[in-house]
C-alpha positions as CSV (number, residue, x, y, z in Angstrom):
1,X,-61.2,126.9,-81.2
2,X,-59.7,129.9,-80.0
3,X,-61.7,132.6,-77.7
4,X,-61.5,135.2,-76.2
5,X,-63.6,135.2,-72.3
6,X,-64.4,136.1,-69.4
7,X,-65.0,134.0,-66.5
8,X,-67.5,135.9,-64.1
9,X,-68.3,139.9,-64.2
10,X,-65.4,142.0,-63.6
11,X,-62.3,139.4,-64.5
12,X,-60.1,140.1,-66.8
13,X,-60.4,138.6,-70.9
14,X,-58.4,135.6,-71.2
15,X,-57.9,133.5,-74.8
16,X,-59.4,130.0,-74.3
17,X,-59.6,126.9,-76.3
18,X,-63.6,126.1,-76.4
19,X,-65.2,123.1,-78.8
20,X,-66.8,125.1,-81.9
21,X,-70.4,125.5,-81.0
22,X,-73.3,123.8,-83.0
23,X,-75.9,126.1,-84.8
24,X,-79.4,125.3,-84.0
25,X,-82.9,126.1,-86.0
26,X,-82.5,129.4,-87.0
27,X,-78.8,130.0,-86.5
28,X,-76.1,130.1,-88.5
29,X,-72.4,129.0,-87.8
30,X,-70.1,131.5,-89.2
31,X,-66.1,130.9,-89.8
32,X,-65.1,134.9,-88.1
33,X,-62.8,136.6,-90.1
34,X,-62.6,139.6,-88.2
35,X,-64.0,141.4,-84.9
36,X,-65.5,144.7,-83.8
37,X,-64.6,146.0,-80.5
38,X,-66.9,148.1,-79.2
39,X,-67.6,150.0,-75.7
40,X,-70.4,147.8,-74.5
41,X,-67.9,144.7,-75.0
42,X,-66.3,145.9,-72.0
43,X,-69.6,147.2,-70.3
44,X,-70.9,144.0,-70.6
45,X,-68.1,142.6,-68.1
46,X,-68.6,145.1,-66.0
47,X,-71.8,143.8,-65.5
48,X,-74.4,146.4,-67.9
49,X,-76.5,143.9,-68.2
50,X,-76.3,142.0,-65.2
51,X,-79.9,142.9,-63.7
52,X,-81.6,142.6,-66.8
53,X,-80.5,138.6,-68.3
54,X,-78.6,135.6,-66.8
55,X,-75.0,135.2,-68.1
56,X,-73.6,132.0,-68.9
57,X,-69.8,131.9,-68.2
58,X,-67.6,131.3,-69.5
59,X,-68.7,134.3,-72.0
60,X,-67.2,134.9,-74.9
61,X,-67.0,138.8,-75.7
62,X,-67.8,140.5,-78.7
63,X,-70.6,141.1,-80.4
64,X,-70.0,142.6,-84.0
65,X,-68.3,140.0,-86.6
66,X,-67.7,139.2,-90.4
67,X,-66.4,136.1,-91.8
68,X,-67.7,133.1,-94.0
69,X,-70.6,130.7,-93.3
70,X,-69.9,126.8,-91.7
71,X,-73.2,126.0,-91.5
72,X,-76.3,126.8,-90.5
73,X,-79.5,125.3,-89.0
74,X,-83.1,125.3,-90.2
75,X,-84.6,129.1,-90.7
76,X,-87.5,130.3,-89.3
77,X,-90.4,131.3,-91.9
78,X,-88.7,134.7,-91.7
79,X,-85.4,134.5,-91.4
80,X,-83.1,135.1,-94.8
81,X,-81.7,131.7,-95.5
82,X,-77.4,131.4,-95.6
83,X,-75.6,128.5,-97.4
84,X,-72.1,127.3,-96.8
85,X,-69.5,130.1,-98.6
86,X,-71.5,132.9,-97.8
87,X,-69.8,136.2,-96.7
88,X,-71.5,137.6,-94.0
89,X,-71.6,140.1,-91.2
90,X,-73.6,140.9,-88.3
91,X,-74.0,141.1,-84.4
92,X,-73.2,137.5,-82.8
93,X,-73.6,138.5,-78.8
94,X,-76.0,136.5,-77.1
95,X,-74.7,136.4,-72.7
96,X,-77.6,134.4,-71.8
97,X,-75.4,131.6,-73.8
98,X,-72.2,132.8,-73.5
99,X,-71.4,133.6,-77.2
100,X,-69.9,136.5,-78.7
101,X,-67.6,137.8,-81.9
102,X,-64.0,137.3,-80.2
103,X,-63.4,133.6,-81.2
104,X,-62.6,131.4,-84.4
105,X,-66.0,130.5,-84.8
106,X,-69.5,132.1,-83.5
107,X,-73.2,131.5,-83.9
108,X,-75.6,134.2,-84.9
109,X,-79.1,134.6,-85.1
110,X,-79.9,134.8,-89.1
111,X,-82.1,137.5,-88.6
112,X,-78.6,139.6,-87.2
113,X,-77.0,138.8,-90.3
114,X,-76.5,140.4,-93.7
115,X,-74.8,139.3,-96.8
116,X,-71.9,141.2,-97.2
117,X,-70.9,143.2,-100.8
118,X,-68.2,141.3,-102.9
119,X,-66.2,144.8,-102.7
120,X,-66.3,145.7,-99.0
121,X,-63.3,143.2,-96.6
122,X,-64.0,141.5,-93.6
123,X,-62.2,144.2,-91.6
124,X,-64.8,147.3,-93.0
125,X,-68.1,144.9,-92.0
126,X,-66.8,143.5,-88.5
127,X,-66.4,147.8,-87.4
128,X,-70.0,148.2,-89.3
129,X,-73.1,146.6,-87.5
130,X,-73.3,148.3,-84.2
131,X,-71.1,151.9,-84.7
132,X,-73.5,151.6,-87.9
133,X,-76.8,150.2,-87.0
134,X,-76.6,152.9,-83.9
135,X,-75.7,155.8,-85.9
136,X,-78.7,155.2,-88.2
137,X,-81.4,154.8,-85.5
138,X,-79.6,157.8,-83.3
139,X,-80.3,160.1,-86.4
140,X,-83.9,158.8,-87.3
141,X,-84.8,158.9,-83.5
142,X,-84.4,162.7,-83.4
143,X,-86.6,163.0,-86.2
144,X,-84.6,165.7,-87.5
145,X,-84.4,167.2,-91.2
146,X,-82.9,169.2,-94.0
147,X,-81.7,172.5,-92.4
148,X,-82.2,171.8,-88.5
149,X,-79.1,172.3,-86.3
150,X,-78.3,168.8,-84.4
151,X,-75.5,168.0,-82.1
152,X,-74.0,165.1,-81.8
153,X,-72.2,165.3,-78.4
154,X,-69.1,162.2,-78.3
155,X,-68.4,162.7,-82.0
156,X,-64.6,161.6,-82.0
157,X,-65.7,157.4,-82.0
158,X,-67.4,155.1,-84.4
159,X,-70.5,155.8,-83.6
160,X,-70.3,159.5,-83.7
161,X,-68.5,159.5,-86.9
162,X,-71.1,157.5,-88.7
163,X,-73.9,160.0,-87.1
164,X,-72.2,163.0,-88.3
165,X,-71.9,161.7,-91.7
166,X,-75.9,160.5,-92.0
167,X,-76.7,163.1,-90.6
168,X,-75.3,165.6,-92.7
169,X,-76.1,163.6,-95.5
170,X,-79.6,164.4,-95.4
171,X,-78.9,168.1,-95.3
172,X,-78.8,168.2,-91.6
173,X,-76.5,171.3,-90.0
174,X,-74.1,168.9,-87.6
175,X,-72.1,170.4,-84.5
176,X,-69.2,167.7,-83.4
177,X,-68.1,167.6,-80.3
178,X,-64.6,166.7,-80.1
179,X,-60.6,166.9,-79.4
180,X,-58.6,169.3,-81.2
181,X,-56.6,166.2,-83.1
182,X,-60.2,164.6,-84.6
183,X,-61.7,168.4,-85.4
184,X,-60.3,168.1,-89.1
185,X,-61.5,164.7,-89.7
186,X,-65.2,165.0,-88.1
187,X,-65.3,168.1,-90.8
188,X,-64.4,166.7,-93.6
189,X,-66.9,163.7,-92.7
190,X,-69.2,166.5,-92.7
191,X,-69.9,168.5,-89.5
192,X,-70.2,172.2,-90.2
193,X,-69.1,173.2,-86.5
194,X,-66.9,171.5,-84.1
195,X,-66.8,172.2,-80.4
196,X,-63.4,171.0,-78.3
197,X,-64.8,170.0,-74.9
198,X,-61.4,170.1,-73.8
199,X,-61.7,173.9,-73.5
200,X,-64.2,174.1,-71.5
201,X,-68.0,172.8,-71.1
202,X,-69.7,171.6,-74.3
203,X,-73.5,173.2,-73.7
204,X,-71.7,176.6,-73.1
205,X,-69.7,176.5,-75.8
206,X,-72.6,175.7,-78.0
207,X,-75.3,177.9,-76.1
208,X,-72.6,181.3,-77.3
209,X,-72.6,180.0,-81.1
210,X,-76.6,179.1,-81.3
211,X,-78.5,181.4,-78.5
212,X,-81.8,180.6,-79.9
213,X,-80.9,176.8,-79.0
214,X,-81.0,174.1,-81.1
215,X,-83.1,170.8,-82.8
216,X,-81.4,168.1,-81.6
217,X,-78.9,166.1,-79.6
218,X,-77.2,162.4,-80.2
219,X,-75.8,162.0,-76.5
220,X,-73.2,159.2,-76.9
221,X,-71.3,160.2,-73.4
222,X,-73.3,161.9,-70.9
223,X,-74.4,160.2,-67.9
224,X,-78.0,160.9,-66.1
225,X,-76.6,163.5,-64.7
226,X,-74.9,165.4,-66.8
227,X,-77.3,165.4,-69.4
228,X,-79.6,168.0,-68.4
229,X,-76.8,170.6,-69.1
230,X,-76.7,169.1,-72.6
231,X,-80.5,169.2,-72.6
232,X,-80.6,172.7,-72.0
233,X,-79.8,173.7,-75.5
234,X,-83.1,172.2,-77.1
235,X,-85.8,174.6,-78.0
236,X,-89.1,173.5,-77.3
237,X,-90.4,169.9,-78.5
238,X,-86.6,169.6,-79.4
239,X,-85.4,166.0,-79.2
240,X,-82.6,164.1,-77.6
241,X,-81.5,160.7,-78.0
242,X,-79.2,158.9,-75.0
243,X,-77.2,155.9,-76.5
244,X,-76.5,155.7,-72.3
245,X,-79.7,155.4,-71.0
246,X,-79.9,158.9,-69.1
247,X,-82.9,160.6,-70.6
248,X,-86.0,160.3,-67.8
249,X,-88.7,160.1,-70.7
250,X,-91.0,161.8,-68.0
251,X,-89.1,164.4,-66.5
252,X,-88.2,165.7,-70.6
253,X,-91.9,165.3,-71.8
254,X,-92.8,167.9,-69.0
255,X,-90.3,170.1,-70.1
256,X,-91.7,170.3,-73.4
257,X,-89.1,168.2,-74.6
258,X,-89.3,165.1,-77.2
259,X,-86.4,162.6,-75.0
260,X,-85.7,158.3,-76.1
261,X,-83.0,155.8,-74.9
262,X,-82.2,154.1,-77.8
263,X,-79.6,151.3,-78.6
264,X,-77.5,149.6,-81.6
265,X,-80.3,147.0,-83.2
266,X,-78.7,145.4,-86.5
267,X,-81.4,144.3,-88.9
268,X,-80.7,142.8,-92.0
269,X,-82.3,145.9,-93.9
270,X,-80.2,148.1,-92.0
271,X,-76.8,146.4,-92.4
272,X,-77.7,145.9,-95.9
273,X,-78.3,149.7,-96.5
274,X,-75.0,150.5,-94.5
275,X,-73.3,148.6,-96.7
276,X,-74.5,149.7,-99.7
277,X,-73.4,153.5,-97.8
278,X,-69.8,151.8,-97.4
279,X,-69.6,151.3,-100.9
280,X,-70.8,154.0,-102.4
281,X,-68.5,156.4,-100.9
282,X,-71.5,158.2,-98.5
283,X,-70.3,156.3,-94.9
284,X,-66.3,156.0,-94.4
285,X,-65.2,154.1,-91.5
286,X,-62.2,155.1,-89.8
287,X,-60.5,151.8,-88.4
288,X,-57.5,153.2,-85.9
289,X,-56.9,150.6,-84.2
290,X,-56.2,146.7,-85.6
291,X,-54.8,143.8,-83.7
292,X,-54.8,140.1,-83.5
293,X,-57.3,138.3,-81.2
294,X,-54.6,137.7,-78.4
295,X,-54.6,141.4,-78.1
296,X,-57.9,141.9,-77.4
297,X,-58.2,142.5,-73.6
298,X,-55.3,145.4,-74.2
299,X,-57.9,146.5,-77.0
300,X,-60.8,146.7,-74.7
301,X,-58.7,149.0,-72.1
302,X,-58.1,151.1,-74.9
303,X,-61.4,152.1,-75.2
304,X,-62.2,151.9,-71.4
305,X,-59.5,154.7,-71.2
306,X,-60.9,157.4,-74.2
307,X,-58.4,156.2,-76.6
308,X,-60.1,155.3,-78.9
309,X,-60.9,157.9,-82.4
310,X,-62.7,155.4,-84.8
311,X,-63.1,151.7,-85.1
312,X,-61.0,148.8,-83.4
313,X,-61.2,145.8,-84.9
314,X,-59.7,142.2,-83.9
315,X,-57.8,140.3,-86.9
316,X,-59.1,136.4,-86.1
317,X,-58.1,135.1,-89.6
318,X,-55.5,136.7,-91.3
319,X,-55.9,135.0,-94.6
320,X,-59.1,136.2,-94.4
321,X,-59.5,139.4,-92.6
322,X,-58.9,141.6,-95.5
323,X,-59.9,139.6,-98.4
324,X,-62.9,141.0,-100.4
């Protein structure tokens, strides 16, 4: 089959021909339609993970997918059980076996899959489970509700997109960071203010418009250090979620401030649910970026460089990719 990997940390993606892997008790082979590219594809080669797991090269990249069931192996007492035909989508990224989404074929756990709607493609599902699964637990980590003012600073991607829309779906007052060129579209997705950080810094900006402070913040870009600017804004016992890792939990408690890490974790219940969103009109996903799997390394720098305003998604099957 065809793949798309990398050989050690820091080399550059390369397609492969690998044998199709075998699904094992509680896995499920899955024919992949389609691919989501996201940021922490190319984080992963750069070695994000490195300190925490072993890594089995050569790795295939990618970890959100959609396309039809092969196979699958015994389930667990828990896991939902998958039969040959079945459309499905889900994360597939395991490093300490070298899998991922970018190939012809992948192995997921069943308990990262969903069934996917007869109406929504292949294309829609692959950009759904981590943009998605993220955006939901971002918005429900802030604890946020009806009226409060959040922030959602690194709007202008698929994860910020999806936040500002849940977000202000439950009544909650969104500010958007973002480039002049995604402003319009981040309002009409919902966000009642947007802020251009290209004219100057975000948490002045927002600290002229909302001097009492604010509720909350979805940090999808700032780094350890820049946070605390961002931070700043919060009125007491105000909450801040890092989808980077920078909050020091102990260092914001003491401030009198309510601070997680939190990162993309696709149950079946939450796929399900974002799904159900898709289709009823209430979560749009922008796709602005398709190409075939050979492409996928050119992809990946796209989003490296800022590029990126919505979903990128990698066309494996043609025939497939946006059949519903």
């Amino acid at each position: 089959m065809r793949a798309v990997v990398v050989t050690d940390f820091h080399t550059e993606p390369s397609l492969a021909d690998l044998p199709v892997p075998e699904p094992g008790p509680g896995e499920v082979l899955v024919k992949i339609a389609a691919a989501g590219v996201n940021p922490f594809d190319w984080k992963v080669v750069e070695g994000a993970m490195r300190d925490a797991v072993d890594h089995l090269f050569p790795l295939v990249l990618g970890s959100d997918g959609a396309g039809t069931v092969i196979s699958a192996g015994e389930p667990g007492l828990t896991d939902p059980r998958f039969e040959p035909g079945e459309r499905v989508f889900g994360q597939f990224m395991d490093v300490q076996r070298g899998r991922g989404s970018y190939a012809e074929y992948a192995i997921a756990p069943a308990a990262k899959l969903a069934r996917l709607p007869d109406k929504l493609d292949f294309a829609t599902a692959a950009a759904l489970p981590t943009a998605g699964a993220a955006a939901h637990d971002f918005v429900e980590g802030t604890g946020a509700g009806p009226g409060q003012c959040l922030l959602v600073n690194g709007a202008s991607g698929g994860v910020g997109q999806a936040a500002v829309q849940l977000a202000a779906g439950q009544g909650i007052r969104v500010i958007a960071t973002t480039d002049p060129d995604t402003a319009a579209l981040l309002r009409e997705l919902g966000a009642a203010e947007t802020v251009d950080f290209t004219a100057g810094p975000t948490d002045e900006q927002v600290r002229e418009a909302h001097p009492d402070g604010i509720d909350a913040v979805i940090d999808l870009v700032s780094t350890a250090v820049e946070i605390d600017a961002i931070a700043s804004l919060l009125k007491p016992n105000g909450a801040i979620v890092s989808a980077n890792g920078a909050v020091d939990l102990e260092r914001f408690a003491a401030r009198g401030l309510r601070g997680s890490n939190l990162y993309a974790n696709a149950r079946p219940a939450t796929l399900a649910s974002l799904a159900e969103s898709v289709q009823r009109g209430q979560l749009r996903l922008r796709i602005d970026h398709e190409v075939p799997l050979e492409e996928a390394a050119a992809a990946l720098d796209r989003i490296k460089a800022g590029r990126s305003r919505g979903k990128t998604v990698l066309v494996v099957d043609a025939d497939q990719g946006r059949q519903m």
